[in-house]
Backbone atoms as SQL, in Angstrom:
CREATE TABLE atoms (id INTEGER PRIMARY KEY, chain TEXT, resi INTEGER, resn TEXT, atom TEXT, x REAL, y REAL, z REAL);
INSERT INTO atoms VALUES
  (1, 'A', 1, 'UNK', 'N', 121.955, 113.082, 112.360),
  (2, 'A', 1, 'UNK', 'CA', 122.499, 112.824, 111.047),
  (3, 'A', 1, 'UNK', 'C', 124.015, 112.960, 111.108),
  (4, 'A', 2, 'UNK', 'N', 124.661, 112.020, 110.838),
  (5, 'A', 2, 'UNK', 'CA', 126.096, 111.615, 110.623),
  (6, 'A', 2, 'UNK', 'C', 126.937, 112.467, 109.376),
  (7, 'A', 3, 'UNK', 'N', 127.630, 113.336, 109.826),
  (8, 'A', 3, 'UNK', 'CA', 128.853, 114.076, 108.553),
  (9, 'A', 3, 'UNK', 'C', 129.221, 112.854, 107.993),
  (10, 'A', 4, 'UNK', 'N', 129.076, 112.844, 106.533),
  (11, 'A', 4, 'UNK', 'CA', 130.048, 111.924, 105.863),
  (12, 'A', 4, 'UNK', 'C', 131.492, 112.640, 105.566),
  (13, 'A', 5, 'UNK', 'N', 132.316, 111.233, 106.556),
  (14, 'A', 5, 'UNK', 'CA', 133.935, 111.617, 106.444),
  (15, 'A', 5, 'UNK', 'C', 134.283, 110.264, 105.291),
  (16, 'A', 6, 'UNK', 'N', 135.315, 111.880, 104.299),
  (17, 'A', 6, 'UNK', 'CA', 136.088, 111.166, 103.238),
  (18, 'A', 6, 'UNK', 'C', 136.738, 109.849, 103.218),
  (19, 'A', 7, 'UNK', 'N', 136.750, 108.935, 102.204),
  (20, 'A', 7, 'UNK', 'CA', 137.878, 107.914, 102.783),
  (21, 'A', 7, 'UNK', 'C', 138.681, 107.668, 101.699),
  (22, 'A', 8, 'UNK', 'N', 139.973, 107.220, 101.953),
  (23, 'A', 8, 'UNK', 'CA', 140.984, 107.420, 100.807),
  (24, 'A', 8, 'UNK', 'C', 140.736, 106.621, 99.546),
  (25, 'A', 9, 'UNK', 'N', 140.889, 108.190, 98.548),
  (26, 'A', 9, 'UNK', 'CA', 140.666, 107.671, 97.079),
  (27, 'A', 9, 'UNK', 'C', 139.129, 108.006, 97.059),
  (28, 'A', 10, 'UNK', 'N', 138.308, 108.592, 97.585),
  (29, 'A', 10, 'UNK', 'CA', 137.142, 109.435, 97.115),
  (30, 'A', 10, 'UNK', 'C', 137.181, 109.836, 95.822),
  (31, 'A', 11, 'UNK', 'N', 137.583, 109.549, 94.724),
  (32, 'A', 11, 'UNK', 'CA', 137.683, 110.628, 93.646),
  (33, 'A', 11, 'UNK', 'C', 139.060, 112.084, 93.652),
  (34, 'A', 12, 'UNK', 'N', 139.706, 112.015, 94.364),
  (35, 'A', 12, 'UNK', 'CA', 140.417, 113.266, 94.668),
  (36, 'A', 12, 'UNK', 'C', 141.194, 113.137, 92.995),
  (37, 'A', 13, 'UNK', 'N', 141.463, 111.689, 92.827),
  (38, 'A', 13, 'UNK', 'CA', 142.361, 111.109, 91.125),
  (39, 'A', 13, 'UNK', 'C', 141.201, 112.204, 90.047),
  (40, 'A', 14, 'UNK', 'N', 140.154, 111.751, 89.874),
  (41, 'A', 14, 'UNK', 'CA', 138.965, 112.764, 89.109),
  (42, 'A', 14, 'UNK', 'C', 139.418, 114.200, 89.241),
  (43, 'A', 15, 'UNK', 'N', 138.720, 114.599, 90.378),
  (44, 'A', 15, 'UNK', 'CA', 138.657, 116.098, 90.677),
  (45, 'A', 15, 'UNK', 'C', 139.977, 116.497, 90.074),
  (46, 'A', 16, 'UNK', 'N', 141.609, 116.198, 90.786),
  (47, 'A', 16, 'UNK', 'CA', 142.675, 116.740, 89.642),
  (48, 'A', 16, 'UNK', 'C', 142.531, 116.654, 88.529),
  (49, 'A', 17, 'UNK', 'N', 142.236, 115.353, 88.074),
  (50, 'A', 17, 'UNK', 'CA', 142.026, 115.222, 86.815),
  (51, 'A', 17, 'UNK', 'C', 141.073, 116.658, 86.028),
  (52, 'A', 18, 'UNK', 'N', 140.128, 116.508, 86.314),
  (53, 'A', 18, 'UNK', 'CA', 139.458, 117.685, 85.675),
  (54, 'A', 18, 'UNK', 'C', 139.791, 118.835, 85.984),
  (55, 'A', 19, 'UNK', 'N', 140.316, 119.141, 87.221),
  (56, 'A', 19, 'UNK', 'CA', 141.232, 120.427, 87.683),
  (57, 'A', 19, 'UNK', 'C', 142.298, 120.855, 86.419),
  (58, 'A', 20, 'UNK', 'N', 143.082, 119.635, 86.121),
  (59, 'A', 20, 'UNK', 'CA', 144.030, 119.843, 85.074),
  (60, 'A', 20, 'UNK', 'C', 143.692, 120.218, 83.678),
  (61, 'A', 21, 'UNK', 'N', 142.505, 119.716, 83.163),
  (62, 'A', 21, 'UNK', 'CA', 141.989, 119.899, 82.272),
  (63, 'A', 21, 'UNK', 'C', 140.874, 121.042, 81.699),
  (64, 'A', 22, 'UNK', 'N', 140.807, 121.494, 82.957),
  (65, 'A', 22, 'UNK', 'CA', 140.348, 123.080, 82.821),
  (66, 'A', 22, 'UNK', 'C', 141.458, 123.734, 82.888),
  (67, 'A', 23, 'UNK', 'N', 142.739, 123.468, 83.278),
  (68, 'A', 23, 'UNK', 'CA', 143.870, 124.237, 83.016),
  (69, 'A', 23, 'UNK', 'C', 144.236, 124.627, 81.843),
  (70, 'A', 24, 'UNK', 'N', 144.494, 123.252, 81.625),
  (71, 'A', 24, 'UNK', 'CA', 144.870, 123.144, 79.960),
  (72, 'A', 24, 'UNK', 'C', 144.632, 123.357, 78.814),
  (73, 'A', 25, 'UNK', 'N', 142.601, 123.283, 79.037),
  (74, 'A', 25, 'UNK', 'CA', 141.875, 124.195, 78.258),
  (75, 'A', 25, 'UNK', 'C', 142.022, 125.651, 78.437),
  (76, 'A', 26, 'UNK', 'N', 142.225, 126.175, 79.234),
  (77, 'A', 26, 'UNK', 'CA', 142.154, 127.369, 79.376),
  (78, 'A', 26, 'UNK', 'C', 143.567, 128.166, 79.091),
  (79, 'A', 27, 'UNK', 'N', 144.497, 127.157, 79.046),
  (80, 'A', 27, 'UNK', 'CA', 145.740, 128.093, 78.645),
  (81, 'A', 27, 'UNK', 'C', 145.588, 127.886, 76.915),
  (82, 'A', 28, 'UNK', 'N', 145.321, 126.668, 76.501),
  (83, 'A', 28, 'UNK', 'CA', 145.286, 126.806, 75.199),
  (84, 'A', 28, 'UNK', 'C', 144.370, 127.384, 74.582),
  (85, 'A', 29, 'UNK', 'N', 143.380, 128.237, 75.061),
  (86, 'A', 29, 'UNK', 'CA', 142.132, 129.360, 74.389),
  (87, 'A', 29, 'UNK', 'C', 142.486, 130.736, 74.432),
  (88, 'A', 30, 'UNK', 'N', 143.692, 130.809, 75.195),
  (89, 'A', 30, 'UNK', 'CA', 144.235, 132.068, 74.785),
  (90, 'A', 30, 'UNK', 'C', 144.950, 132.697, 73.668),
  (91, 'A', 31, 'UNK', 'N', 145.877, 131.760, 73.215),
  (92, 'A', 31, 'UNK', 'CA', 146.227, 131.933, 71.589),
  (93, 'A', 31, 'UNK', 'C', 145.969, 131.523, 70.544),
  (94, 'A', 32, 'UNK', 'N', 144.529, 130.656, 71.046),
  (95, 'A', 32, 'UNK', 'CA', 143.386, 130.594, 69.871),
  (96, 'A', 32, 'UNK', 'C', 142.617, 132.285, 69.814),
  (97, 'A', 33, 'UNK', 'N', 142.580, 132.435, 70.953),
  (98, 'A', 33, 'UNK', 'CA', 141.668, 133.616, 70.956),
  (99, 'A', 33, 'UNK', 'C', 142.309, 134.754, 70.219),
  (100, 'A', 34, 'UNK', 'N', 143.482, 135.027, 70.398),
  (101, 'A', 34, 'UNK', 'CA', 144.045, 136.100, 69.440),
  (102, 'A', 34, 'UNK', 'C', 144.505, 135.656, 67.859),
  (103, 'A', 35, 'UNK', 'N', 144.537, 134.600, 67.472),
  (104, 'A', 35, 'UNK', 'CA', 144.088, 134.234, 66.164),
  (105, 'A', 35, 'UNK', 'C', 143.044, 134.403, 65.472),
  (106, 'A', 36, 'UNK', 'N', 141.723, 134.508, 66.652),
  (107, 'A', 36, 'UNK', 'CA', 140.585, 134.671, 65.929),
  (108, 'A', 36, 'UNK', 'C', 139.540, 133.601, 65.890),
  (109, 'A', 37, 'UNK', 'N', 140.430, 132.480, 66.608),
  (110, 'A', 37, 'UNK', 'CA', 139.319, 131.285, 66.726),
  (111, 'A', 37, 'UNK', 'C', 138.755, 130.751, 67.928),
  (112, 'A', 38, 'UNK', 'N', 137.127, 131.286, 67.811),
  (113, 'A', 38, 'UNK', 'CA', 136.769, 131.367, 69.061),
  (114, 'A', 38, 'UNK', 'C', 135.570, 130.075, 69.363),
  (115, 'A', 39, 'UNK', 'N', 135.830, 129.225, 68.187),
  (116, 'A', 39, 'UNK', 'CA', 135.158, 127.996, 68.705),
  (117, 'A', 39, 'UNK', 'C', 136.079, 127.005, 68.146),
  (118, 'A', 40, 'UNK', 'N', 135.779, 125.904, 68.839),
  (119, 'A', 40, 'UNK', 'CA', 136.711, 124.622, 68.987),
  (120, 'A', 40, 'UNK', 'C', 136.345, 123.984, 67.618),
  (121, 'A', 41, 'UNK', 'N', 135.218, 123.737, 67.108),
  (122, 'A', 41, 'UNK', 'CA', 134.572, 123.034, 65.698),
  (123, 'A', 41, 'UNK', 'C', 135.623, 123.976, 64.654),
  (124, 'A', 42, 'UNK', 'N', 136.030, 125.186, 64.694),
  (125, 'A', 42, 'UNK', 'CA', 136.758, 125.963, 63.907),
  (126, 'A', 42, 'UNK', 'C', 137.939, 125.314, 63.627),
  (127, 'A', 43, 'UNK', 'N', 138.606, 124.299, 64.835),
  (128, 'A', 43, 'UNK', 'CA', 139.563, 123.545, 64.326),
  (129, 'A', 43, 'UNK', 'C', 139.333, 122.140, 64.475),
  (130, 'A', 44, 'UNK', 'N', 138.337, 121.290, 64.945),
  (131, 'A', 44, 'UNK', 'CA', 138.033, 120.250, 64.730),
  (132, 'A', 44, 'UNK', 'C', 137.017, 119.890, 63.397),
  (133, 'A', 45, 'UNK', 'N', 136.728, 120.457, 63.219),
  (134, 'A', 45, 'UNK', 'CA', 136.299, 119.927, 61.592),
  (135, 'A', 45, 'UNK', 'C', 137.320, 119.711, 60.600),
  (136, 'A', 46, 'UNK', 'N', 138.154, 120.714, 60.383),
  (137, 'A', 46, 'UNK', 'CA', 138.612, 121.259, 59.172),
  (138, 'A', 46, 'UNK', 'C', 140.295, 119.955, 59.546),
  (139, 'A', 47, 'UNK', 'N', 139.771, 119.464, 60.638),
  (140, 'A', 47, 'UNK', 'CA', 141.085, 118.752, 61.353),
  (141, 'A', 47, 'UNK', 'C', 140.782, 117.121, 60.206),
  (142, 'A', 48, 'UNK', 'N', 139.061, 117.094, 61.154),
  (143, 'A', 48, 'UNK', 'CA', 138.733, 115.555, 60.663),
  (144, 'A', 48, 'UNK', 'C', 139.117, 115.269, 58.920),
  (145, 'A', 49, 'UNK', 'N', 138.494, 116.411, 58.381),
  (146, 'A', 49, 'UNK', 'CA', 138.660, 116.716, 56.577),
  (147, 'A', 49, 'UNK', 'C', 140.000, 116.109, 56.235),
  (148, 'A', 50, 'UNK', 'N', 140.838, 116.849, 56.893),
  (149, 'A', 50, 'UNK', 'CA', 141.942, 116.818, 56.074),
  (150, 'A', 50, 'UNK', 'C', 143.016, 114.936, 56.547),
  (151, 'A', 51, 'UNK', 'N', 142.538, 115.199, 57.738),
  (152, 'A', 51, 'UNK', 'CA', 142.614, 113.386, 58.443),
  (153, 'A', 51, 'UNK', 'C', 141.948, 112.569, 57.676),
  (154, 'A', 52, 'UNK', 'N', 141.024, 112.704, 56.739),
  (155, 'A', 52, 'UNK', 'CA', 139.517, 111.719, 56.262),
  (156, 'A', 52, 'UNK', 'C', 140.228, 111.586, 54.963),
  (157, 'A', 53, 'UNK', 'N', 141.083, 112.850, 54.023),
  (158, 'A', 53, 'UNK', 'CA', 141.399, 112.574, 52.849),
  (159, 'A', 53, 'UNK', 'C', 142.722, 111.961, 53.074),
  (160, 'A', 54, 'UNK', 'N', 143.606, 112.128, 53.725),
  (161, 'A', 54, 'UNK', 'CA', 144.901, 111.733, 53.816),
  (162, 'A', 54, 'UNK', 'C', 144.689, 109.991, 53.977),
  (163, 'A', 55, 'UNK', 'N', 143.750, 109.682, 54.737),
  (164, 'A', 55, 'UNK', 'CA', 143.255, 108.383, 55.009),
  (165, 'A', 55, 'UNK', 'C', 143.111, 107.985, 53.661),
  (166, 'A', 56, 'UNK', 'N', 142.206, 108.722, 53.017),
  (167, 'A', 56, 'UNK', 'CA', 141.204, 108.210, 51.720),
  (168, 'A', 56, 'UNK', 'C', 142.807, 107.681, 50.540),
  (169, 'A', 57, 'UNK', 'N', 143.244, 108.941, 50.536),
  (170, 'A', 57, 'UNK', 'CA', 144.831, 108.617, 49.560),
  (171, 'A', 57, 'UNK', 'C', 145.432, 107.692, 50.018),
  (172, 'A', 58, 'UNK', 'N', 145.790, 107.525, 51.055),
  (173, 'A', 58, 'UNK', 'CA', 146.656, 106.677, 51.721),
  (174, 'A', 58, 'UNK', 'C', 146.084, 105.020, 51.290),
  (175, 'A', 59, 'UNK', 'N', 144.673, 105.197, 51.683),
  (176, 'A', 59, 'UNK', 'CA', 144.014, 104.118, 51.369),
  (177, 'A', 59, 'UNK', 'C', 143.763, 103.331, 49.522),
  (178, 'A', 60, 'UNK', 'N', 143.809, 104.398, 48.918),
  (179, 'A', 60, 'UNK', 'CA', 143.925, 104.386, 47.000),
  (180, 'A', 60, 'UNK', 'C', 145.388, 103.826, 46.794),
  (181, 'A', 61, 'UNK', 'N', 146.182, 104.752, 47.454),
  (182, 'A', 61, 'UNK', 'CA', 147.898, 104.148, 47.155),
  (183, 'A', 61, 'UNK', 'C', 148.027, 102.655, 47.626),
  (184, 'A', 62, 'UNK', 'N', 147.593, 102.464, 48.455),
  (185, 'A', 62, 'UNK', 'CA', 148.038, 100.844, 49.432),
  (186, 'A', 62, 'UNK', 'C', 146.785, 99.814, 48.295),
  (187, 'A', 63, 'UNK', 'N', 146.183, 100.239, 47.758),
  (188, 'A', 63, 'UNK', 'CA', 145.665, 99.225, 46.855),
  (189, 'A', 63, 'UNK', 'C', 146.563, 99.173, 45.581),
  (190, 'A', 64, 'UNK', 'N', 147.047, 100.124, 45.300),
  (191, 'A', 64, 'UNK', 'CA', 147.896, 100.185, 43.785),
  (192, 'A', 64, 'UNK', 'C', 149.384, 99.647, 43.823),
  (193, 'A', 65, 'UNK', 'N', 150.019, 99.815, 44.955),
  (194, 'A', 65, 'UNK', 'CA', 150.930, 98.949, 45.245),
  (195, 'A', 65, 'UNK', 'C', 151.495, 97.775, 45.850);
């Protein structure tokens, strides 16, 4: 049985990729965490809401003028 040897561009673009993005998650859960917010829906909901009405107004005004 033959070692499979790498060949350039295996995914190495991915693997950083997600390397980075466990970074990034992880630095930004630290001063969520001492705020008190220890799940992500804690600020993605309350995100979409306020995105959904600003839309909704935005959308009432552009008919009235």
């Amino acid at each position: 049985m033959k070692l499979y040897k790498p060949k350039k561009g295996d995914g190495i673009a991915t693997l950083v990729g997600i390397l980075m993005g466990v970074l990034i998650g992880g630095l930004l859960s630290v001063p969520l965490l001492t705020l008190g917010i220890t799940s992500l829906d804690q600020i993605l909901v309350p995100a979409f809401f306020i995105f959904g009405f600003i839309s909704l107004v935005g959308g009432i005004f552009s008919k009235l003028l």
